[in-house]
ChimeraX commands (.cxc) that place a marker at each C-alpha (Angstrom):
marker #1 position -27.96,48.49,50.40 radius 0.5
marker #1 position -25.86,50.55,48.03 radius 0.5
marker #1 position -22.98,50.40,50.85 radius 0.5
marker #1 position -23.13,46.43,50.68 radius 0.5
marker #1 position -22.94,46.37,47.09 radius 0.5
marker #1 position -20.07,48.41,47.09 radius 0.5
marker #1 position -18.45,46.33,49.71 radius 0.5
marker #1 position -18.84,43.49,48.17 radius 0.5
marker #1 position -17.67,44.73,44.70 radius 0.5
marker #1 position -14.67,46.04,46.11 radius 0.5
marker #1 position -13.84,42.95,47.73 radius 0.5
marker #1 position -14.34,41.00,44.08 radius 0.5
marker #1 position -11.98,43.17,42.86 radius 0.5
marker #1 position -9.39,41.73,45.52 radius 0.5
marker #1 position -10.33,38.20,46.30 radius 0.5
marker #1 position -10.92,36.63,42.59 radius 0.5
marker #1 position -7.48,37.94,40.89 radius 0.5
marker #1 position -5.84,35.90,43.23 radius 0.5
marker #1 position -8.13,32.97,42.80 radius 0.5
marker #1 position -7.63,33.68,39.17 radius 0.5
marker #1 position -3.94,34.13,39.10 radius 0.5
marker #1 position -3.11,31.12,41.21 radius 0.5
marker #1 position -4.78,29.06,38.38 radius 0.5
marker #1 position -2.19,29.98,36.22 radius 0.5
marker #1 position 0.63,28.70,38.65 radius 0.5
marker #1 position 2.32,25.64,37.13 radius 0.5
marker #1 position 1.92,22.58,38.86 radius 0.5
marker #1 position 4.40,21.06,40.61 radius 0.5
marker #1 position 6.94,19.21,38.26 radius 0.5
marker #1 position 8.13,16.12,39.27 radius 0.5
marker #1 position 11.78,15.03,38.32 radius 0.5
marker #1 position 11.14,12.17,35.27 radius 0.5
marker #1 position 12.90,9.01,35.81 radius 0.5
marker #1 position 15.53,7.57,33.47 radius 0.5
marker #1 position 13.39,6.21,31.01 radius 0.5
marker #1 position 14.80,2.78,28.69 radius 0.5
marker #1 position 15.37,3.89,25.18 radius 0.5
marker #1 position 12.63,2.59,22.96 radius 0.5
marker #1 position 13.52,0.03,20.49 radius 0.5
marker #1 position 12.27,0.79,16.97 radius 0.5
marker #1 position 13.16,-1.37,13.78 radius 0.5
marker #1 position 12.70,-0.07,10.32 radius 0.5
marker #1 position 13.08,-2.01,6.87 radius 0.5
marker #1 position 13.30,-1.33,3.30 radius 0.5
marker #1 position 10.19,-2.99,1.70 radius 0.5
marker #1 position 11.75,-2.81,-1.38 radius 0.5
marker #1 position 14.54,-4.95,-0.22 radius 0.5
marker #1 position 11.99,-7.29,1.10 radius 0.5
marker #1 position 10.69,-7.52,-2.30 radius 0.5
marker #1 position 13.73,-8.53,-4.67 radius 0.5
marker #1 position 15.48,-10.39,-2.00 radius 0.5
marker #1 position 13.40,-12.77,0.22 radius 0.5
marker #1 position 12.48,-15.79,-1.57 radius 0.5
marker #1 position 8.62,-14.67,-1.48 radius 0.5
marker #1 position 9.49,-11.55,-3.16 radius 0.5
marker #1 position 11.12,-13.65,-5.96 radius 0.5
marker #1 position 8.62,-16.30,-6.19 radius 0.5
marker #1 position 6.09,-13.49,-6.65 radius 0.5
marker #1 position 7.48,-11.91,-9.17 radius 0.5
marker #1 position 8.23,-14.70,-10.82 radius 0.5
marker #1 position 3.84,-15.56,-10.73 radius 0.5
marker #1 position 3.55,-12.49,-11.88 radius 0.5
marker #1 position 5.74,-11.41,-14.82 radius 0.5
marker #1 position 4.79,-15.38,-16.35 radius 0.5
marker #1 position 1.23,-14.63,-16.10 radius 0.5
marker #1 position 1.40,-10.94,-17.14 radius 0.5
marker #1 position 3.80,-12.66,-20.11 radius 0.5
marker #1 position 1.33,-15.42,-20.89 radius 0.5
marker #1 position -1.64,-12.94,-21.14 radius 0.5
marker #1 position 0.01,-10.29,-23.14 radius 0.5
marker #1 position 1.40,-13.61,-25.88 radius 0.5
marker #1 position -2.44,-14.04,-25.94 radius 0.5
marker #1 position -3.66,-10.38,-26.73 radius 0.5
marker #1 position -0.89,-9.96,-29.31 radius 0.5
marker #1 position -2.25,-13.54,-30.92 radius 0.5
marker #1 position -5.68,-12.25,-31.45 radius 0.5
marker #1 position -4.77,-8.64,-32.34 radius 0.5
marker #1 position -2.98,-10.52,-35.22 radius 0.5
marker #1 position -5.86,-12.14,-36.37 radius 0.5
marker #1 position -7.87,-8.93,-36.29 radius 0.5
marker #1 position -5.26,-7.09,-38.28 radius 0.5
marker #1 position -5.22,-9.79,-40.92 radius 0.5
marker #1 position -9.10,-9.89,-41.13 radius 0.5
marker #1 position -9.22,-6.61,-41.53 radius 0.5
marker #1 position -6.66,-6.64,-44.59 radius 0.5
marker #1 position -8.41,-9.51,-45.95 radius 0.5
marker #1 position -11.43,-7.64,-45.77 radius 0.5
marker #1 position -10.13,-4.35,-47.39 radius 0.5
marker #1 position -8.33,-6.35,-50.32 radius 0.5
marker #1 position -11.52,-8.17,-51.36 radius 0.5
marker #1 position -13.92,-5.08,-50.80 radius 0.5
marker #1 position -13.88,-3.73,-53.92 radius 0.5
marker #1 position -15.35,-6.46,-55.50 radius 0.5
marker #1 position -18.15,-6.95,-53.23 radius 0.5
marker #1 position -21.56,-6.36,-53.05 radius 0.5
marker #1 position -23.40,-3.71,-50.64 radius 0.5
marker #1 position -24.67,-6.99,-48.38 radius 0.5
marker #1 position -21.20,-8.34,-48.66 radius 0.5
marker #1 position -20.01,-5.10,-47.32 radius 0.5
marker #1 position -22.20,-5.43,-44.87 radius 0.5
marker #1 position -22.05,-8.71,-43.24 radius 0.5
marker #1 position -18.16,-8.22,-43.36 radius 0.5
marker #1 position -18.18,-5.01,-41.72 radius 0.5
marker #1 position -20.41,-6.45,-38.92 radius 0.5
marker #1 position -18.27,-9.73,-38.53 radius 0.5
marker #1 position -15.39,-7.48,-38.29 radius 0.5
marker #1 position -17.03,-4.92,-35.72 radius 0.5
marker #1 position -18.38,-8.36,-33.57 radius 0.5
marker #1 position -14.55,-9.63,-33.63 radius 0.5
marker #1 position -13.32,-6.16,-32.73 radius 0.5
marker #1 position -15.74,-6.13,-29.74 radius 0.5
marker #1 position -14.68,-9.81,-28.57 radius 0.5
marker #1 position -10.53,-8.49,-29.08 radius 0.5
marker #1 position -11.50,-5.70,-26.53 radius 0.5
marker #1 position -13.95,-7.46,-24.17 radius 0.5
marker #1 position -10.70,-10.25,-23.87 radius 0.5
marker #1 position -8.11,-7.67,-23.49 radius 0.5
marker #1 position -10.17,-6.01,-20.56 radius 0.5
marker #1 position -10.90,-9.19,-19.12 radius 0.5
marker #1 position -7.57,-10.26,-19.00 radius 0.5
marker #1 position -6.42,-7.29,-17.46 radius 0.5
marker #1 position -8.81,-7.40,-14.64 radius 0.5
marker #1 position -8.03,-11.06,-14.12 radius 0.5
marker #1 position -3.77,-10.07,-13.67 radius 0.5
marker #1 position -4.77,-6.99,-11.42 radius 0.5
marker #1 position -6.94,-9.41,-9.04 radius 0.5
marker #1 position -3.79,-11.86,-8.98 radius 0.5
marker #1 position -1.62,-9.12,-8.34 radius 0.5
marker #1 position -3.83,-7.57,-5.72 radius 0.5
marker #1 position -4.49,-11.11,-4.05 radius 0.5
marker #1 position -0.94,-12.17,-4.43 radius 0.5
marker #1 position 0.65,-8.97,-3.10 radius 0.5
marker #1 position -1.87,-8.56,-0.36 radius 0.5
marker #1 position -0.49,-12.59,0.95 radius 0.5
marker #1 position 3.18,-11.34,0.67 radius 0.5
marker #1 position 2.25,-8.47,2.82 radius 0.5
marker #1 position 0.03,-10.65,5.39 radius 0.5
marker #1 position 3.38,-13.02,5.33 radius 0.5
marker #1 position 5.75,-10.10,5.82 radius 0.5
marker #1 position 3.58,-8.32,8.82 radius 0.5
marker #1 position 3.57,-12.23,10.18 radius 0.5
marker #1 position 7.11,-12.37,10.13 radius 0.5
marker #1 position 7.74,-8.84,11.50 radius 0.5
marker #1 position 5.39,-9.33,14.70 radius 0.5
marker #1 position 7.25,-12.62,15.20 radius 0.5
marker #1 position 10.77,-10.87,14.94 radius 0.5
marker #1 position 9.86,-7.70,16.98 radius 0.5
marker #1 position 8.06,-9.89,20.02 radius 0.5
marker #1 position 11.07,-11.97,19.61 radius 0.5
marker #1 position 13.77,-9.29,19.68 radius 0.5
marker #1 position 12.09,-6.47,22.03 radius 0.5
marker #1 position 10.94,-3.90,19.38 radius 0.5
marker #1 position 8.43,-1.32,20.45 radius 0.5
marker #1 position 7.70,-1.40,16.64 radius 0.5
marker #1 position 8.76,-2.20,13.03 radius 0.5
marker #1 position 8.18,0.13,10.79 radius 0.5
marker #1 position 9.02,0.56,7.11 radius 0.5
marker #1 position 11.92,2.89,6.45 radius 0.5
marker #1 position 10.55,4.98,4.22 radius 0.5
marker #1 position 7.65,6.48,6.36 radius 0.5
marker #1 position 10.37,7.36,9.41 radius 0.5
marker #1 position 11.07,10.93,8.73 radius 0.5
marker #1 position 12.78,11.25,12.01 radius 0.5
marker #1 position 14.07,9.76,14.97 radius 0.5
marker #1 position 14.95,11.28,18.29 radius 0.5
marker #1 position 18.58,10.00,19.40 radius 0.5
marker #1 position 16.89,9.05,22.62 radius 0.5
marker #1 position 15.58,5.84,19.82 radius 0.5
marker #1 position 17.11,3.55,19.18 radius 0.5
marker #1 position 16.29,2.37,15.72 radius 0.5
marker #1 position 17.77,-0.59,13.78 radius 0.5
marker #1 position 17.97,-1.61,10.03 radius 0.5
marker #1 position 16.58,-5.02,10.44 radius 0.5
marker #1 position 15.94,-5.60,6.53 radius 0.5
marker #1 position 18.18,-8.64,6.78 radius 0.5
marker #1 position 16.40,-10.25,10.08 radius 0.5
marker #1 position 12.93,-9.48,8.53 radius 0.5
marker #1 position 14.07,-11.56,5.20 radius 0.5
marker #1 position 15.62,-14.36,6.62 radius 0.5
marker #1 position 12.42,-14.75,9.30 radius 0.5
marker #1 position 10.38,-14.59,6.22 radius 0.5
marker #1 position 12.16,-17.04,4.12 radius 0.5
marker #1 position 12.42,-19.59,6.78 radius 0.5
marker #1 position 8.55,-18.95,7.62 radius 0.5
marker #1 position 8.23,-19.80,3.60 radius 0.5
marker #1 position 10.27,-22.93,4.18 radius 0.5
marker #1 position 7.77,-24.30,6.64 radius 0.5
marker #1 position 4.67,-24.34,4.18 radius 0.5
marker link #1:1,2 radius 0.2
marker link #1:2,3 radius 0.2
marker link #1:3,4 radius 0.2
marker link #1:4,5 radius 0.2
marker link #1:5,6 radius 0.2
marker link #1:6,7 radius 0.2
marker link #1:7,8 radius 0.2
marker link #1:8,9 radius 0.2
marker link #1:9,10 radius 0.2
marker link #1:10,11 radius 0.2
marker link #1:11,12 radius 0.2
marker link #1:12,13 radius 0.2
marker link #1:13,14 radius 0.2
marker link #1:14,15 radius 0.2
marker link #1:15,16 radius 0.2
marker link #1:16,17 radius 0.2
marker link #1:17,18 radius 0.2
marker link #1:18,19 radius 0.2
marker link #1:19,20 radius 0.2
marker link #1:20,21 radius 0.2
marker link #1:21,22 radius 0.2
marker link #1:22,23 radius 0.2
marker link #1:23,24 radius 0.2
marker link #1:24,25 radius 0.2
marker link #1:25,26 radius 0.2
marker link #1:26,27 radius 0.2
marker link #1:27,28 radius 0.2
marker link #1:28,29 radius 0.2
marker link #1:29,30 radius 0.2
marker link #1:30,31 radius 0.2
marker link #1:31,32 radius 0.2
marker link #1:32,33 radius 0.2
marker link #1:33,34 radius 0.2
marker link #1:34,35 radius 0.2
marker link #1:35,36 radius 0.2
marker link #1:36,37 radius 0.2
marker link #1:37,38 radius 0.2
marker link #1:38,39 radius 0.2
marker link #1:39,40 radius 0.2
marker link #1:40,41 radius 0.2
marker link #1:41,42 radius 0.2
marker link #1:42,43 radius 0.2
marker link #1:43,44 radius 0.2
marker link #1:44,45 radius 0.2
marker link #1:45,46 radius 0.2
marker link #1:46,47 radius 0.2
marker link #1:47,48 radius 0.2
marker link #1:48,49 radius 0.2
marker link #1:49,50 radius 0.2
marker link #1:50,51 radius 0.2
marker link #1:51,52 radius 0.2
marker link #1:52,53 radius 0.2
marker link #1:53,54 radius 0.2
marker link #1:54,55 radius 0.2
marker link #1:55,56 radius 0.2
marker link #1:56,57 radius 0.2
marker link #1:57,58 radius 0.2
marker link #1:58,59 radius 0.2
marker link #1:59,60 radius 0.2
marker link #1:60,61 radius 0.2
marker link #1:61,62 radius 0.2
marker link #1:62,63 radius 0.2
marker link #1:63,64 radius 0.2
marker link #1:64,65 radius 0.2
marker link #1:65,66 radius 0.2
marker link #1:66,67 radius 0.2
marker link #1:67,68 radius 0.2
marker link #1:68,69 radius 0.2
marker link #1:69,70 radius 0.2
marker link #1:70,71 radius 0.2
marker link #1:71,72 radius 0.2
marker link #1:72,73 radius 0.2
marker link #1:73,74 radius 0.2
marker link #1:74,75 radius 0.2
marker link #1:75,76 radius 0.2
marker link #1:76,77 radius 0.2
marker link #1:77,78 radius 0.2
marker link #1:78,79 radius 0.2
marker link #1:79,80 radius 0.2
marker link #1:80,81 radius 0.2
marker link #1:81,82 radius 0.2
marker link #1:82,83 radius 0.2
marker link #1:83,84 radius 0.2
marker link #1:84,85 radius 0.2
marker link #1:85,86 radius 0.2
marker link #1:86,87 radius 0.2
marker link #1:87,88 radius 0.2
marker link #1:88,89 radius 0.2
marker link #1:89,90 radius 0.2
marker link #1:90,91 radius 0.2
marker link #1:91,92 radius 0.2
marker link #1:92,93 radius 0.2
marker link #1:93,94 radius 0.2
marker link #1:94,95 radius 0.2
marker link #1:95,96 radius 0.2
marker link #1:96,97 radius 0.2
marker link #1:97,98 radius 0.2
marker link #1:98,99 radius 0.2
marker link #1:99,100 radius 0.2
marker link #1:100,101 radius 0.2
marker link #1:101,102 radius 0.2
marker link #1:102,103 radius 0.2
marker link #1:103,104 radius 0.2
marker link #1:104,105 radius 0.2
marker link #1:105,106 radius 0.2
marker link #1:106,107 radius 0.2
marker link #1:107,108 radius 0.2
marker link #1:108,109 radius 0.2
marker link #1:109,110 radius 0.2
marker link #1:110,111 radius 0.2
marker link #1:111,112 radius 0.2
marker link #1:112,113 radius 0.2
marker link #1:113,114 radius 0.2
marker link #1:114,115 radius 0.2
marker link #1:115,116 radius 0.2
marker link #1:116,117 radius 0.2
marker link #1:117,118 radius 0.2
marker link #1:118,119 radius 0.2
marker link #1:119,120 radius 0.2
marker link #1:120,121 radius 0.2
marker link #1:121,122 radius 0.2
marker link #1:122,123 radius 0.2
marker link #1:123,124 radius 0.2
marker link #1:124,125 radius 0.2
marker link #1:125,126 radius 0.2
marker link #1:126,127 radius 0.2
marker link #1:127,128 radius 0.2
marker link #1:128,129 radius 0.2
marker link #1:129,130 radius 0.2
marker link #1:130,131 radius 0.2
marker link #1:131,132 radius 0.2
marker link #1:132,133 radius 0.2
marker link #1:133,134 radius 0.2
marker link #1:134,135 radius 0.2
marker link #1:135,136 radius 0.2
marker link #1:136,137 radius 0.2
marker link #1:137,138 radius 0.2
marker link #1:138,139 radius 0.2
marker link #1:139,140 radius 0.2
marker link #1:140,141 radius 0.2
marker link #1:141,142 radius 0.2
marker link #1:142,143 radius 0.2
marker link #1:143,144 radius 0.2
marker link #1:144,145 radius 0.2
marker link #1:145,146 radius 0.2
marker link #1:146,147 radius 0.2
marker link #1:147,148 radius 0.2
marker link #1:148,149 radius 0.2
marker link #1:149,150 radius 0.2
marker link #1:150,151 radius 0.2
marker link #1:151,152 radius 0.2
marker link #1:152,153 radius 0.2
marker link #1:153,154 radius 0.2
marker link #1:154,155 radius 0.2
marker link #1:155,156 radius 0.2
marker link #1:156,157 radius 0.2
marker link #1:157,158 radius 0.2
marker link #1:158,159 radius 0.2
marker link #1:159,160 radius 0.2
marker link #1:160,161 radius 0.2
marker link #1:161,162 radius 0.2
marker link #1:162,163 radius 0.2
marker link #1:163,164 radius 0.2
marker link #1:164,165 radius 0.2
marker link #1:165,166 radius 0.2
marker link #1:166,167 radius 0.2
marker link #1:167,168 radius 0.2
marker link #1:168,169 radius 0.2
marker link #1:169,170 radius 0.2
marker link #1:170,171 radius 0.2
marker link #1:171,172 radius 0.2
marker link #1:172,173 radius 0.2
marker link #1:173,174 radius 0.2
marker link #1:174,175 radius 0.2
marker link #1:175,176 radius 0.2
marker link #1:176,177 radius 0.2
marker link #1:177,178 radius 0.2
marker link #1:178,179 radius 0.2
marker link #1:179,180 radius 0.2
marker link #1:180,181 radius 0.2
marker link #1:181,182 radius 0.2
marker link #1:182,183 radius 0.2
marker link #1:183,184 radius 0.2
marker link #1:184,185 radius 0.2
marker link #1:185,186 radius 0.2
marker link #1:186,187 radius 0.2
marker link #1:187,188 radius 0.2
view
């Protein structure tokens, strides 16, 4: 038995290396075929912004309401201010209830000044978030539309393309994306 062991061993020795080693061949590599350049666009969302006539419109909304909100907070933080000088001028002469009910009237307008301020800036940040969110729903409309249109593989904004392999071929289309969005605008 020891003599088939060792016969067998021996032949382990020879007949897996070159099972082994003939894993670690490379397969056969077939010669690729020209391939088409992909088409890529990229834009400047920042462009989009300040130039399409959504952008504008937008931040037009939004600095008016932003505007008409801060007019209001600087209206009431008036009338605090003067309450509270009116208080501190006629203090002296009143008594400890006085001193009191005054200090809690002012404390209970304080409260309502800050309650309104937080309020209204809550109420511009869920404009802004709902507002912005429907420019960017319009815009990704627009740039599905162009690139289906125009053969892109994908649009993509520029500033998250850190490179591009020559073999791309990526186009600036800023200027198509704007004008598809601004006549997409003119049809609502």
């Amino acid at each position: 038995m020891t003599t088939i062991f060792k016969v067998a061993l021996i032949a382990c020795f020879f007949v897996f290396p070159s099972v082994v080693f003939a894993a670690d061949k490379p397969a056969e590599v077939k010669p690729a075929v020209a391939a088409q350049a992909a088409r890529i666009g990229y834009v400047d969302i920042a462009r989009i912004g300040t130039e399409s006539e959504r952008g504008k419109a937008l931040k037009i909304t939004l600095t008016a309401r932003k505007d008409k909100l801060q007019a209001q907070i600087v209206t009431k933080k008036k009338q605090i201010e003067k309450l509270q000088k009116s208080i501190e001028a006629k203090i002296a002469k009143m008594t400890p209830q006085q001193r009191k009910t005054k200090s809690k009237e002012f404390q209970n307008k304080l409260e309502e000044f800050q309650k309104f301020a937080r309020t209204s800036e809550e109420e511009f940040m869920a404009l802004q978030e709902k507002e912005t969110k429907e420019f960017f729903d319009a815009m990704e409309q627009a740039a599905v539309e162009l690139g289906k249109t125009n053969g892109y593989a994908a649009i993509v904004a520029k500033k998250e393309m850190l490179y591009v392999s020559s073999s791309v071929d990526a186009q600036d289309v800023t200027d198509a994306l704007i004008k598809a969005l601004n006549q997409a605008g003119q049809m609502k």
